[in-house]
C-alpha positions in Angstrom: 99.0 87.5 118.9 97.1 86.0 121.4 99.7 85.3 123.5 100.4 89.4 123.7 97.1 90.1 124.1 96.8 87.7 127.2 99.5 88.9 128.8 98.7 92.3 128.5 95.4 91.7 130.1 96.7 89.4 133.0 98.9 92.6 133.6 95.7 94.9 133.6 93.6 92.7 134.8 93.1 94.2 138.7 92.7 98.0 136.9 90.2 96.4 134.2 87.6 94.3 136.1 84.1 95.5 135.3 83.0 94.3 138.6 85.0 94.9 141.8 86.8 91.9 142.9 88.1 92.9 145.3 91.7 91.4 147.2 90.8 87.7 145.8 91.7 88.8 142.2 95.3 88.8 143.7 94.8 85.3 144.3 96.1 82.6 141.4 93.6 80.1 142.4 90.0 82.5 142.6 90.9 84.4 139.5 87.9 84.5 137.3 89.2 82.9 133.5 88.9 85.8 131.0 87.6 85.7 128.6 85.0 83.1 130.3 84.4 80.2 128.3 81.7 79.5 125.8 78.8 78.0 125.4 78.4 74.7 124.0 77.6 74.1 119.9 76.0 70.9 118.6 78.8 69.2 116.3 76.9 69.6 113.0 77.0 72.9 113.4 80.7 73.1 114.6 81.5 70.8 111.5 79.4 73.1 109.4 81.1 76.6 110.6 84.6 74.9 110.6 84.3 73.8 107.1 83.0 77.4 105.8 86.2 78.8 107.7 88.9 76.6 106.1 86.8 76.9 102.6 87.4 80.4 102.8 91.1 80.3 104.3 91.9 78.3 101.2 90.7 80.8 99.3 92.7 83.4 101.5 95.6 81.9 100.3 95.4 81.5 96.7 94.2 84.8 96.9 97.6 85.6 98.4 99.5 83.6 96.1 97.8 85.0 92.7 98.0 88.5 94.1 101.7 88.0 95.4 104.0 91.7 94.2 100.3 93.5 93.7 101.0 95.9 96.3 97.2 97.3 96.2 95.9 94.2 96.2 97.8 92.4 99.1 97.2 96.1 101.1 93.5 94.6 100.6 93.8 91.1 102.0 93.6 91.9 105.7 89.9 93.1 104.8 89.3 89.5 104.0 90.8 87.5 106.5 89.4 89.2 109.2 86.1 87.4 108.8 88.2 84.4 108.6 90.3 84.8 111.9 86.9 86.2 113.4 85.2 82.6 113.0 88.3 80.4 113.1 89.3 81.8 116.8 85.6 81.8 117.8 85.9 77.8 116.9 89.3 77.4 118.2 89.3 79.2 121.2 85.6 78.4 122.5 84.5 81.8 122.6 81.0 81.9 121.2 79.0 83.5 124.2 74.8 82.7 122.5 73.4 81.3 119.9 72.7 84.2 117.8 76.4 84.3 117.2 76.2 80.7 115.2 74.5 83.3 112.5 76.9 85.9 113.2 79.8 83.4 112.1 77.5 82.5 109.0 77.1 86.0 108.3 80.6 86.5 108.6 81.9 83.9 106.2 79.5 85.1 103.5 80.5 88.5 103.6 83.9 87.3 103.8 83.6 85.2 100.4 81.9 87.9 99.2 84.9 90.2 99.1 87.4 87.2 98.5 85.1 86.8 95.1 85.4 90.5 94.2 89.4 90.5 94.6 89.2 87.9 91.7 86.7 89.5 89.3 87.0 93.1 89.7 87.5 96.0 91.3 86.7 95.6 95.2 84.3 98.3 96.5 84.4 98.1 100.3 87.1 100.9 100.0 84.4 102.7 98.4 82.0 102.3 100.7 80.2 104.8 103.0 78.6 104.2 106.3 79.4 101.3 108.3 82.9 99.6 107.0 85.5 96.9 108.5 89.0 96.9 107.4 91.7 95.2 108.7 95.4 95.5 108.6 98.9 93.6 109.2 100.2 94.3 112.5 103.8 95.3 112.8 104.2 93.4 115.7 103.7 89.8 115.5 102.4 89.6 111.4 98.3 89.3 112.7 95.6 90.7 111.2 93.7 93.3 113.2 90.0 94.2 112.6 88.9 97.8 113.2 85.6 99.6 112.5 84.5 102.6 110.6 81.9 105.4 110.1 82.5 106.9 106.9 80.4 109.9 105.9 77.7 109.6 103.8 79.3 112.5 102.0 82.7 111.5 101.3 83.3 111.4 98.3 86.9 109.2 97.0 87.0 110.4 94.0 86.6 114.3 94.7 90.1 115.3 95.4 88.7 118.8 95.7 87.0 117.8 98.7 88.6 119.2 102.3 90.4 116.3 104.0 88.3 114.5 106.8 88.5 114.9 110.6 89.0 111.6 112.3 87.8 110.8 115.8 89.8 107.7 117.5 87.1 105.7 119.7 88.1 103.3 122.4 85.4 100.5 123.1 84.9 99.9 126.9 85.5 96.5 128.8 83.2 94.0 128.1 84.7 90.1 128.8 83.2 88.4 125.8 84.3 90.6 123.3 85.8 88.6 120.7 86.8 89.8 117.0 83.4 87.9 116.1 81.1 90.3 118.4 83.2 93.0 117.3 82.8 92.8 113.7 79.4 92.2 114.2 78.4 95.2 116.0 80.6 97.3 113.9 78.9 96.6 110.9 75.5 97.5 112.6 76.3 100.2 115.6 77.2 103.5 114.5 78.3 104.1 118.1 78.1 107.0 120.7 79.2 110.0 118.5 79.6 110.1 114.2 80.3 114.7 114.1 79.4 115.8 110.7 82.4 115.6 108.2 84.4 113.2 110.1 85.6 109.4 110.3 85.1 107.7 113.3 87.7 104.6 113.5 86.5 102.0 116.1 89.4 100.5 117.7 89.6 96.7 118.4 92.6 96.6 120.6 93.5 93.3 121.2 90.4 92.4 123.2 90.4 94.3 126.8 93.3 95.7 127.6 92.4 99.6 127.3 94.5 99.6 124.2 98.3 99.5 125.9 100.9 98.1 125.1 100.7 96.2 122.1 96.9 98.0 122.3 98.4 100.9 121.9 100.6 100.3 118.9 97.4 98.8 117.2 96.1 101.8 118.0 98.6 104.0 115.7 98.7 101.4 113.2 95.0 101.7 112.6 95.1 105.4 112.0 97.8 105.0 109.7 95.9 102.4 107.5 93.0 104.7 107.7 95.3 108.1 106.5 96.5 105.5 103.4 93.0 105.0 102.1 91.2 107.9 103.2 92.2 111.8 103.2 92.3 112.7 106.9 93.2 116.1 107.9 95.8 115.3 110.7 95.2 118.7 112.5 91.4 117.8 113.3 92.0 114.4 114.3 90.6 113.4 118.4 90.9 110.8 121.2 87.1 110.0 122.9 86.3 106.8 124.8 84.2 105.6 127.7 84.8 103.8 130.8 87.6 101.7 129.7 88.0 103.4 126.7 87.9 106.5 128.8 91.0 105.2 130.7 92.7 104.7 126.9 91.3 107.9 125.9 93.4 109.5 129.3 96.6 107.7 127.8 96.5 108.7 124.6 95.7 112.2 125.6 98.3 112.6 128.0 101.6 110.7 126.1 100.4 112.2 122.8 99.0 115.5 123.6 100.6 117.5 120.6 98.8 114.8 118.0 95.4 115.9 119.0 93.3 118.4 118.1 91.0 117.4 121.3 90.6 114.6 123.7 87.2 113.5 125.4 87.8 110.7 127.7 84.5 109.6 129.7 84.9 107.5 133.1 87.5 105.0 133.0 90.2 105.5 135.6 93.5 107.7 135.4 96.1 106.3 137.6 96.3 103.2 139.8 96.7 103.3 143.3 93.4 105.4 143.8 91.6 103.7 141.6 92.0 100.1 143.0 91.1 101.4 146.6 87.9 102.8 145.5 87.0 100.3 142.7 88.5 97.3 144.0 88.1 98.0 147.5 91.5 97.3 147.8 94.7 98.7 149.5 97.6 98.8 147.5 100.8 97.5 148.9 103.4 98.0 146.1 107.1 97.6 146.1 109.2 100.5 145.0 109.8 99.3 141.1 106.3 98.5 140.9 105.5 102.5 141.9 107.8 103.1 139.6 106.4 101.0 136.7 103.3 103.0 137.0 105.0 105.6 135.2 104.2 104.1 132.1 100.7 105.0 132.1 99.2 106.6 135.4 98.5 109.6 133.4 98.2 111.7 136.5 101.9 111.3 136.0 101.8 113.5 132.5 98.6 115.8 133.6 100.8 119.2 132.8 101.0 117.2 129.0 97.0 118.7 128.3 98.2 121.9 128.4 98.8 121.4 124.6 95.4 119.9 124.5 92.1 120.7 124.5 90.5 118.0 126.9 86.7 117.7 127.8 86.2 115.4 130.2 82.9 113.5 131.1 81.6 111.8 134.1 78.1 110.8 135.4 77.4 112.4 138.7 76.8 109.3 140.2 79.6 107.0 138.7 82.2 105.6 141.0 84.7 106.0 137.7 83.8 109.7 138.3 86.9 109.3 140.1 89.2 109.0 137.2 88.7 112.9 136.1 88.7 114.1 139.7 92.0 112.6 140.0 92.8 114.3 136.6 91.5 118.1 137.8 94.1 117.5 141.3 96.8 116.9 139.0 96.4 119.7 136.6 95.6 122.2 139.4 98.7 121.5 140.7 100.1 122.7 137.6 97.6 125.5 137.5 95.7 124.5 135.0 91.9 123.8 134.9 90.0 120.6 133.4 86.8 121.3 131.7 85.0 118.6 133.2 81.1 118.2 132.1 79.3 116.2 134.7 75.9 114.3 133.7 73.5 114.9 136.5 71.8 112.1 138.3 73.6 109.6 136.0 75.2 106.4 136.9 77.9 104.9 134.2 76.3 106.2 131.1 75.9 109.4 128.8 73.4 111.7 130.4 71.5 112.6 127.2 72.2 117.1 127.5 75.7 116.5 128.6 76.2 114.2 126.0 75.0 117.0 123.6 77.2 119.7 125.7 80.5 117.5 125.2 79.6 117.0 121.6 79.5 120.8 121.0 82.9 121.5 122.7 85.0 118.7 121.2 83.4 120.0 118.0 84.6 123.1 118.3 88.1 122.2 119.4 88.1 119.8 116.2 87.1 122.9 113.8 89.7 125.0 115.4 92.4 122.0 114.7 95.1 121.5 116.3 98.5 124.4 116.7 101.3 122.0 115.0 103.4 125.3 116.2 102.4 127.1 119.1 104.4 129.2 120.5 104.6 127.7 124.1 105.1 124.3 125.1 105.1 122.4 128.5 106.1 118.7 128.3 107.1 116.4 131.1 107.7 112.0 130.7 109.8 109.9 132.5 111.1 107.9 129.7 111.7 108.3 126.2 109.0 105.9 125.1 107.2 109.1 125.5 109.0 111.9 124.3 108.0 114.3 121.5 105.3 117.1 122.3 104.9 119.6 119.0 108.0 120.6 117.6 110.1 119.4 120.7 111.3 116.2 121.0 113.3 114.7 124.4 116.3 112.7 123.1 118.4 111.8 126.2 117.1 111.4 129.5 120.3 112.1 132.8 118.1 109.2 134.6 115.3 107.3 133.5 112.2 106.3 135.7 112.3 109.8 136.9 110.5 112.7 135.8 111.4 115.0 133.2 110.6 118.4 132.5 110.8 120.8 129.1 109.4 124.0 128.2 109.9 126.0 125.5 108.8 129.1 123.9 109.4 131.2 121.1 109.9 134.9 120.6 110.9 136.8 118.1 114.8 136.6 118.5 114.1 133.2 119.3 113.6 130.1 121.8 113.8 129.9 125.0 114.1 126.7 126.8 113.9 125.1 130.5 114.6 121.8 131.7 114.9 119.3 134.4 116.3 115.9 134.1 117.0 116.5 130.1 120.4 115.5 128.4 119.7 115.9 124.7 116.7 117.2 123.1 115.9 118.8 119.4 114.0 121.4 118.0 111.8 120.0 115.0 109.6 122.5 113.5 107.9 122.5 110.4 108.1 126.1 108.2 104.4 126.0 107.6 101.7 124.2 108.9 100.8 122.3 105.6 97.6 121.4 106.4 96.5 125.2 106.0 99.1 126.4 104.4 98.7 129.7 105.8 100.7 129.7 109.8 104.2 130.0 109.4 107.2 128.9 111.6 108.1 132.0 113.7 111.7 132.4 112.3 112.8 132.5 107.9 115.3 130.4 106.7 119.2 131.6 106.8 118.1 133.5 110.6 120.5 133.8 112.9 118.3 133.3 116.4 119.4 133.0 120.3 118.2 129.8 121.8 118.9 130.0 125.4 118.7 126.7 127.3 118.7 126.9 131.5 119.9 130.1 131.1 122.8 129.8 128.7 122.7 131.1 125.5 123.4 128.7 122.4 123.7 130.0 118.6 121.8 128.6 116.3 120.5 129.0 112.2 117.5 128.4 111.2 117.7 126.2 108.1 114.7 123.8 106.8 115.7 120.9 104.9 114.1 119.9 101.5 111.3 118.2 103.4 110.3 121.8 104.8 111.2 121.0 108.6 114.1 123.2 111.0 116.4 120.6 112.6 118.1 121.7 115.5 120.3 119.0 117.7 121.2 120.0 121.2 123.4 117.9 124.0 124.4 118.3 127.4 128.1 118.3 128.5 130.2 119.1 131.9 130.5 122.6 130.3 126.7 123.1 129.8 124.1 122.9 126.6 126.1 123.0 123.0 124.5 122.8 120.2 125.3 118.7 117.7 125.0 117.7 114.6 122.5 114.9 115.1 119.9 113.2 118.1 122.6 110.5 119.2 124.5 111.3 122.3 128.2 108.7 122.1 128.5 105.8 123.4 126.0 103.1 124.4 122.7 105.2 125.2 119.2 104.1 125.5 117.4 105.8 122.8 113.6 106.7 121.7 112.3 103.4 121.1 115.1 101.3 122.3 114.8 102.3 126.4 114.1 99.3 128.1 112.8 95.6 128.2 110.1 96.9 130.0 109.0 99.9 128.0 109.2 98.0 124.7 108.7 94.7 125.6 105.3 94.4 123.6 105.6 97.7 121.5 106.8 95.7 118.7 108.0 92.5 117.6 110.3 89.9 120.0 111.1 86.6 120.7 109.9 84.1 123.6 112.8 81.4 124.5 111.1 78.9 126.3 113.2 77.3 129.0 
């Protein structure tokens, strides 16, 4: 785990620094050590904290072995251990930064015990719980437990299953180099944060430390939510992306490779793309070689600025905040797609929330949230350059003619039915759902059993509409020397890289591998 996360921030680090270092970050031997190390604890007390953690990791696992085929139970533990990792990598790792977190850890440990207790003699009532809340969960990628915070409504009610579903906000923490899962924790169970909207749950990302949640940040990010949706009823047409400063660069991400999943994005500061960004905050001109421009692909999310046409985006920026630069970059991109950016600037502010903008931005993300998202607009305008990336709404890219270069696909329905363009496409399906269940009142545009016209680049393909027994249309479509036809399934023959399997690079830490030493 901490091996990923490491090497995800070493890979980040020149875009991340919250102070400007300027060309001598480059440089192996005058790199700062992040995270810095710690300060120094008087043995008794190391003996005493060290002792509490392996008392309680004992307990951890008999806890695991009594519970062991209790599915509800086991989907509990992570809430446990994560009090037990938070201290036991704190001692392990040197990493406490003052002496008020010595209490911290004791504070820690107790509530930890505390829920390890209540797993053994009744029912455990954290999942209960409304206000501040940590949970925890099993990552998917290496088998760690990750911590991640939450504001739960005073007025959610579990048991009411009359209740309307939730709205979820996602919030992305900005950089701060001694974050640790102990600070975090801490702070989560005491900080309601910038923004807690009325009727909504507010998940607090951890990330893997500072890495602006990519790469195996960005997984954690999706697991999260998904441990969230199994204990709490979230709506997933009113769920949104806000961060600030380097949560504001996550926040640009996850807005811009996920646009159709939102029902708004609200990224503040942060940065956009790289080669700007490190000449203004660095102070640094960027040399790169040909596959490193390339590599920037991944996640300069200039790169997928037409992608926020299927999203509602309000951006923020204090008018005197060199990270102002990330949205300006953002409103050149989009207007060269002709699209605007609705981008609320606090005056006279530095790198903070200027208190009415704050309010102003509230209001509009608000508003986009009560809307909710279209899970079937008619009109769609999608563009990625590999298929890491590569569903938007009810379209979804399956083969790619060359990857590392951009791809285009619109689409649009009418009443005889779909219409597509595309550029640099060689397979793609049409996955749409015959009612948005959410509401339960928009219907897909076409009825089952109807004979519709897709015409792709011009060329008209047959099609029926048929939903399956989950209630979604499944059309396949492939490229050949004679044009667009329409398949059976996604797969093109022979060896092809596929959504999810695309490239060392792309999915190197995206999920789980193995590292051969020489």
């Amino acid at each position: 785990m901490r091996l990923c996360s490491m090497i995800c921030a070493v890979m980040l680090c020149a875009a991340l620094t919250a102070r400007a270092d300027g060309v001598g970050d480059n440089l192996p031997d005058s790199v700062r050590r992040i995270p810095p190390p710690g300060i120094a604890i008087e043995q008794s007390v190391r003996v005493e904290l060290q002792d509490g953690a392996d008392a309680l990791g004992k307990k951890i696992d008999t806890l695991q072995s009594e519970f062991r085929g209790d599915t509800h139970k086991m989907d509990l533990l992570p809430d446990v251990q994560i009090f037990h990792n938070a201290v036991r990598y704190a001692l392990k790792y040197d990493e406490f930064y003052n002496v008020r977190e010595i209490n911290t850890a004791r504070n820690l440990l107790k509530v930890g015990n505390d829920r390890a207790d209540s797993m053994r003699t009744g029912e455990p009532l954290w999942p209960l719980q409304t206000g501040l809340v940590v949970r925890g969960y099993k990552s998917k990628i290496d088998g760690s437990i990750q911590p991640y915070g939450l504001v739960v409504p005073e007025n959610y009610a579990p048991a009411d299953r009359a209740q309307r579903p939730m709205s979820l906000n996602l919030w992305f923490h900005g950089r701060g180099e001694t974050l640790t899962e102990l600070s975090f924790l801490n702070d989560r169970m005491r900080n309601r944060g910038d923004f807690t909207p009325e009727n909504t749950i507010v998940l607090h990302l951890y990330g893997r430390y500072c890495n602006a949640n990519k790469f195996a940040g960005e997984v954690d990010a999706f697991e999260a939510m998904d441990a969230v949706k199994r204990s709490y009823r979230i709506d997933p047409n009113r769920i949104a992306v806000r961060g600030f400063s380097m949560g504001g660069a996550a926040c640009w991400q996850f807005a811009t490779h996920f646009a159709g999943d939102w029902a708004a994005a609200a990224p503040g500061a942060g940065f956009s793309e790289t080669p700007e960004f490190l000449q203004v905050f660095q102070s640094e001109t960027v040399q790169p070689t040909w596959y490193e421009q390339k590599l920037w692909h991944i996640y300069d999310s200039t790169h997928y600025a037409v992608n926020l046409f299927n999203c509602p985006t309000i951006a923020y920026s204090g008018e005197l905040d060199g990270q102002r630069q990330a949205a300006v970059m953002m409103e050149k991109a989009l207007a060269e797609e002709g699209l605007p950016l609705t981008h609320i600037i606090g005056p006279g502010a530095h790198h903070f929330y200027e208190t009415n903008a704050k309010k102003e931005v509230a209001a509009k993300v608000d508003a986009a949230v009560a809307a909710g998202r279209d899970a079937i607009p008619a009109k769609i305008r999608f563009t990625t350059w590999t298929l890491r990336y590569n569903q938007m709404k009810w379209v979804r890219i399956d083969g790619l003619e060359k990857h590392w270069t951009r791809a285009r696909l619109d689409a649009e329905t009418s009443p005889s039915g779909v219409a597509v363009k595309t550029q640099n496409v060689s397979a793609f399906s049409i996955i749409m759902p015959r009612l948005d269940l959410t509401s339960a009142t928009k219907e897909a545009p076409f009825q089952p059993g109807q004979p519709i016209r897709i015409v792709i680049d011009g060329q008209t393909v047959p099609s029926t509409v048929r939903f399956g027994a989950d209630g979604l249309w499944r059309a396949y479509f492939h490229k050949a020397d004679t044009g667009w036809r329409a398949a059976v399934s996604e797969r093109l023959a022979g060896l092809r890289k596929v959504h999810g399997l695309q490239g060392p690079i792309d999915d190197a830490f995206m999920d789980s591998f193995i590292m051969v030493k020489p």
